[in-house]
C-alpha positions as CSV (number, residue, x, y, z in Angstrom):
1,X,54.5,-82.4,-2.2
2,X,55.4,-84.9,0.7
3,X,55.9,-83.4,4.3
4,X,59.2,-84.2,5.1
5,X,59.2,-86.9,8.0
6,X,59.5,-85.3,11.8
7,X,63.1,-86.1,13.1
8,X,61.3,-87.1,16.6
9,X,58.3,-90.1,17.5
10,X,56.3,-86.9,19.8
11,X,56.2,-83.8,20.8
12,X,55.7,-83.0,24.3
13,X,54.9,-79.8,25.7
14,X,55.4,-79.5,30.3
15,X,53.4,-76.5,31.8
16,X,55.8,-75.9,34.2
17,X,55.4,-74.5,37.8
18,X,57.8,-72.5,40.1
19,X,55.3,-72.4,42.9
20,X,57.2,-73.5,46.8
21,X,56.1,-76.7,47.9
22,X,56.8,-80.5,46.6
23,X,53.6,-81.0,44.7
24,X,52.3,-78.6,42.2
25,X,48.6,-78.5,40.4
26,X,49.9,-76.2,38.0
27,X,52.4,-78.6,36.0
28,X,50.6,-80.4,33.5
29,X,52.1,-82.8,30.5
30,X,50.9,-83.2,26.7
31,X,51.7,-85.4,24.0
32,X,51.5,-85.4,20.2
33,X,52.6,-88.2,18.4
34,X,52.2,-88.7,14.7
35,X,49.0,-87.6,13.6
36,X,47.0,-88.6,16.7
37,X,44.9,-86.4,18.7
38,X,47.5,-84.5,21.5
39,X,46.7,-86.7,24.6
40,X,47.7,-85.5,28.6
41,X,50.3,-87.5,30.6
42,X,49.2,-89.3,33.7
43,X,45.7,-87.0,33.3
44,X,44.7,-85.5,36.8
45,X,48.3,-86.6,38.6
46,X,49.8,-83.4,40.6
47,X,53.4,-83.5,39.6
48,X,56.3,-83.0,41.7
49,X,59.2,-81.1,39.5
50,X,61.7,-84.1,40.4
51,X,58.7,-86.5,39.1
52,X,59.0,-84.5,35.6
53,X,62.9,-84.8,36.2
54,X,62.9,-88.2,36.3
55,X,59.8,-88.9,33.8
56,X,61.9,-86.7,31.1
57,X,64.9,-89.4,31.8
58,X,63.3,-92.1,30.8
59,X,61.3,-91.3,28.3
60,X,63.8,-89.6,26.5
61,X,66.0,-92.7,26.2
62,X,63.4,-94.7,24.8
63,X,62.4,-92.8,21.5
64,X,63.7,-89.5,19.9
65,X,61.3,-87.0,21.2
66,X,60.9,-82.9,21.3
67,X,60.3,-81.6,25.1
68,X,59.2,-77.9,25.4
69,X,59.1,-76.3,28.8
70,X,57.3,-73.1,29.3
71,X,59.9,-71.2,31.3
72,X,62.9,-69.1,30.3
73,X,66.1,-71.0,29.8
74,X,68.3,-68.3,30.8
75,X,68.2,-64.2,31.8
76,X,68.9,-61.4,29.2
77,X,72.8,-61.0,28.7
78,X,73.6,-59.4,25.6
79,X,71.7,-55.4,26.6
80,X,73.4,-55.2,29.8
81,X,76.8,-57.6,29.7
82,X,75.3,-59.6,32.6
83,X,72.6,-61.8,34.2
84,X,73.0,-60.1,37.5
85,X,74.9,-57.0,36.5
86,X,77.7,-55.9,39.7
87,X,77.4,-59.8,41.3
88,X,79.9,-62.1,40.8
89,X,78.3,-64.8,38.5
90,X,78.9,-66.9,35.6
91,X,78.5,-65.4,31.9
92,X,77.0,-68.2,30.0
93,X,73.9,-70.4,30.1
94,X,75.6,-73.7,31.4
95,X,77.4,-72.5,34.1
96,X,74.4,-70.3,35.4
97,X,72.3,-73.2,35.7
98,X,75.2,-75.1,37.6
99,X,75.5,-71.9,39.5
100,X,71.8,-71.6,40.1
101,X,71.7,-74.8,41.3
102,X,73.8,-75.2,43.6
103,X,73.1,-71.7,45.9
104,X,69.3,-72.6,46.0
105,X,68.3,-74.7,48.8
106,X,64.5,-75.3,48.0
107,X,63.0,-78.5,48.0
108,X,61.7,-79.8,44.4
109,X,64.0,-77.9,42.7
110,X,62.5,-74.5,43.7
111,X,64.6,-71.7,43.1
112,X,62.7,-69.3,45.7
113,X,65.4,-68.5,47.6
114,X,67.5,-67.6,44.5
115,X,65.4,-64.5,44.3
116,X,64.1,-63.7,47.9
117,X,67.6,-64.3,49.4
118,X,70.4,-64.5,47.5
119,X,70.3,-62.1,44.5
120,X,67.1,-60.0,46.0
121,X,68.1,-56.4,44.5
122,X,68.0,-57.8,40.7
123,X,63.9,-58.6,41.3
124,X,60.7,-57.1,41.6
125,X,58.5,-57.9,43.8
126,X,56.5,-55.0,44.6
127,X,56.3,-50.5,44.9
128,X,59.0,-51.5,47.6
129,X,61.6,-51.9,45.1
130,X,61.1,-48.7,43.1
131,X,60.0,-48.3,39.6
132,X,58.9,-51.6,37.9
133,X,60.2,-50.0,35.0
134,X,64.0,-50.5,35.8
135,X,63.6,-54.2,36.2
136,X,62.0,-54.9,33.0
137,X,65.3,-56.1,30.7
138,X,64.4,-58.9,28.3
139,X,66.3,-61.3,25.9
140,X,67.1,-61.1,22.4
141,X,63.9,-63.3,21.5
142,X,61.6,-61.8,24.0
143,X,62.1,-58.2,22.0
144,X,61.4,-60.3,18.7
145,X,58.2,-62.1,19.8
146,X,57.4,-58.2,21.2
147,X,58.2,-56.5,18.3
148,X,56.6,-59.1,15.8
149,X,53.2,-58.7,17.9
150,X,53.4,-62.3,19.1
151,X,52.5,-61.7,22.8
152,X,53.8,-59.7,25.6
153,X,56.8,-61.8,26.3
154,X,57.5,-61.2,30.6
155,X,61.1,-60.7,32.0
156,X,62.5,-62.8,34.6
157,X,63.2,-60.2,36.9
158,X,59.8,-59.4,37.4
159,X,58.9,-61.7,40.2
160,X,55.6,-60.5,40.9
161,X,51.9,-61.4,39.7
162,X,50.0,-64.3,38.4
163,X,51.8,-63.4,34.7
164,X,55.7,-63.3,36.2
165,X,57.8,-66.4,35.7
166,X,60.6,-65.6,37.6
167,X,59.7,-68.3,40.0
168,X,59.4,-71.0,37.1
169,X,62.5,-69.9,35.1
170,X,65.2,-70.1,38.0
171,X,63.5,-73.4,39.2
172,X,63.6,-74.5,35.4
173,X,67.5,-73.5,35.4
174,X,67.6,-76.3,38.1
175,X,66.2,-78.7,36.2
176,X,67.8,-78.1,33.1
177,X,71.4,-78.3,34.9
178,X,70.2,-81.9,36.0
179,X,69.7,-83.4,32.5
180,X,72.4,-81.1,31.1
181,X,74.4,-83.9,30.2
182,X,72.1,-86.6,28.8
183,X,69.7,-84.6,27.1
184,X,70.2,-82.1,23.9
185,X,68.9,-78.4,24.8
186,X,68.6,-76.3,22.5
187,X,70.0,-74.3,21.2
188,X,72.6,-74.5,23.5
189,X,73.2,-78.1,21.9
190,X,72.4,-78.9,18.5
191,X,69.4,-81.2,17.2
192,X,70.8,-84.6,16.9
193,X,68.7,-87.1,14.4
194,X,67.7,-89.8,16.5
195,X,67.8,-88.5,19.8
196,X,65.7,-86.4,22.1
197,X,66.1,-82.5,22.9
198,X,64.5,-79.8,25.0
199,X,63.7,-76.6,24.0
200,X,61.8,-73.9,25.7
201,X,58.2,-72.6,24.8
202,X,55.6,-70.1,24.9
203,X,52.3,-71.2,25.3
204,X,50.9,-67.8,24.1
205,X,52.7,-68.2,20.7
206,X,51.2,-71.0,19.7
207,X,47.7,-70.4,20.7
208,X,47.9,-67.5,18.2
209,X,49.2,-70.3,15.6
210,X,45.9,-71.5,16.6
211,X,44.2,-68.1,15.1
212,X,43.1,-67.1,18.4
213,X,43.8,-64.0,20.4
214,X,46.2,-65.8,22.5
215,X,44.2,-65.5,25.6
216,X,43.4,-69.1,27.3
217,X,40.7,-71.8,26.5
218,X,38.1,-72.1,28.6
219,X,36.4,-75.5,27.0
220,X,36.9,-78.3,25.4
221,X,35.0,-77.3,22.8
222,X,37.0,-74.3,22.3
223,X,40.3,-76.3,22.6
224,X,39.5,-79.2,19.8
225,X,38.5,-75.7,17.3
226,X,41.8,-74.6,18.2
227,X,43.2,-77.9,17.5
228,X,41.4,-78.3,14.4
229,X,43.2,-75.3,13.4
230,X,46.7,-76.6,14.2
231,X,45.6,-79.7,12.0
232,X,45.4,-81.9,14.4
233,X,42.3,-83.9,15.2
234,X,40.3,-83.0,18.6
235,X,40.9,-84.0,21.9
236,X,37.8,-85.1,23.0
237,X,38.8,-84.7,26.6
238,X,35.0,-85.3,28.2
239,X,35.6,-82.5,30.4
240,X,36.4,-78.8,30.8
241,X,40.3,-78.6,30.8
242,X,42.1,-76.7,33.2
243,X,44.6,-73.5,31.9
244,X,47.3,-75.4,32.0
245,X,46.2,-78.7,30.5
246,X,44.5,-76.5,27.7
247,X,48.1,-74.4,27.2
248,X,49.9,-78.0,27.5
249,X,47.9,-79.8,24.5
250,X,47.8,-76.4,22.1
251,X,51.3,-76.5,22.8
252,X,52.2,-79.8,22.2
253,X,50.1,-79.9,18.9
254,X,51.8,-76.3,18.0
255,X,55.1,-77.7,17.9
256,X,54.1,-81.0,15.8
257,X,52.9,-78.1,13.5
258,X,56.3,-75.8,13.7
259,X,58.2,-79.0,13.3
260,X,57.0,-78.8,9.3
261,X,58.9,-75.5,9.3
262,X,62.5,-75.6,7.3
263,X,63.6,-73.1,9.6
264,X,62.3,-74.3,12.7
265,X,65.8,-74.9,14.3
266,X,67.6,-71.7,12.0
267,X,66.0,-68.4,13.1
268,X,67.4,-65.9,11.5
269,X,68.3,-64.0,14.5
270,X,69.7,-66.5,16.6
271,X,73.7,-65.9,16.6
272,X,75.8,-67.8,18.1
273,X,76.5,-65.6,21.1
274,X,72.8,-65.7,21.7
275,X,72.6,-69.5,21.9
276,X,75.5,-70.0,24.3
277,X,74.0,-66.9,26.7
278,X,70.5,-66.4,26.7
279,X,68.9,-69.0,24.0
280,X,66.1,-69.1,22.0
281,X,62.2,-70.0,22.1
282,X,61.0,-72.5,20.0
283,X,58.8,-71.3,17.3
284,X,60.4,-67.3,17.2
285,X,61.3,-67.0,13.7
């Protein structure tokens, strides 16, 4: 039986980073396209945020392509009836990223100030603020990926730690407000044929997919066996990769892979409440 033909020229998976500052080692890009080996983006460049802003643009207006961004798109809604529960903020995704946005002053799009200042009581960042416990709420697909045994999914209140992505999410928010209206995300949008969309991803999942453990690739040895895995051919990188350059190219090859999937863009769980609040991760069926 014939694959049925990918609705998009690549996939491209963005390592994202929420880290202050205007330049940030920890963003790295990867591409798969057709069958080729999944290749990095402007190899050993230290991206700025706006840099990816503007590099998504354009590239998305030249071919139909799949972005994933490792970050969460929005906060958990539907347990608690709220993003910030007793603050005076919007109630879906959209207007929360506008909202987000425009309160957060950081350069690069940071959203530091979004949790340090602003909202400060909704996030942990320490014993200061109590029990950790009371901060850890978590979206609709976080407790599916949990309870499936797909990874230890974080919440974006927890805002402290190499593993928190508080920092990245709200900074992602920013992003995702800015090409809001010229890019598809999903699923608060639906997939178009023939034109681009973003959708968020966990680099954990789809090093599973890889039959690992999930834990990160230290080679590139190690990454092209992983790869072969994924069926895709090897890298061939001629050096060590970095964390994120290994999570970026798994990823990227991952979602070629989920892309074969019927139900790639139908989870079962995903209702519509849950796409307009808190959406959905790429590759959680």
């Amino acid at each position: 039986m014939t694959a049925k033909p990918s609705p998009f020229a690549a996939t491209v998976a963005i390592d994202w980073s929420g880290a202050k500052g205007s330049r940030h080692k920890g963003i790295a890009i990867a591409e798969a396209r057709g069958s080729d080996p999944p290749r990095l983006v402007r190899q050993g460049h230290v991206w700025s945020r706006r840099e990816v802003l503007d590099w998504l643009r354009e590239r998305a207006a030249l071919e139909p392509t799949l972005f994933g961004f490792d970050f969460s798109f929005a906060p958990p809604l539907a347990e608690r009836g709220s993003y910030l529960p007793g603050d005076d903020v919007p109630g879906e995704a959209r207007p929360f990223w506008a909202y987000v946005d425009r309160i957060s002053g950081d350069e690069d799009l940071g959203a530091a100030s979004f949790l340090e200042r602003h909202h400060r009581r909704h996030f942990y960042f320490g014993k200061a603020d109590g029990e950790k416990a009371r901060f850890m709420h978590f979206r609709a697909v976080e407790q599916r990926l949990n309870a499936q045994g797909g990874g230890k999914a974080a919440t974006v209140y927890d805002a402290i730690g190499a593993a928190q992505v508080a920092k990245a999410s709200f900074a992602g928010m920013r992003l995702l407000h800015h090409i809001a209206d010229q890019v598809a995300i999903w699923p608060f949008d639906p997939i178009i044929p023939g034109q681009s969309a973003v959708v968020e991803i966990y680099g954990r999942l789809y090093l599973r997919m890889s039959g690992g453990s999930g834990r990160k690739l230290r080679s590139g040895a190690e990454l092209d066996e992983a790869l072969a895995r994924l069926g895709s051919p090897p890298a061939a990188l001629g050096h060590d990769p970095s964390d994120h350059e290994t999570d970026a190219l798994i990823t990227a090859a991952g979602m070629r892979k989920m892309l074969e999937r019927p139900e790639a863009f139908a989870p079962p769980a995903l209702t519509p409440q849950i796409a307009r609040t808190e959406g959905w991760t790429f590759g959680v069926l």
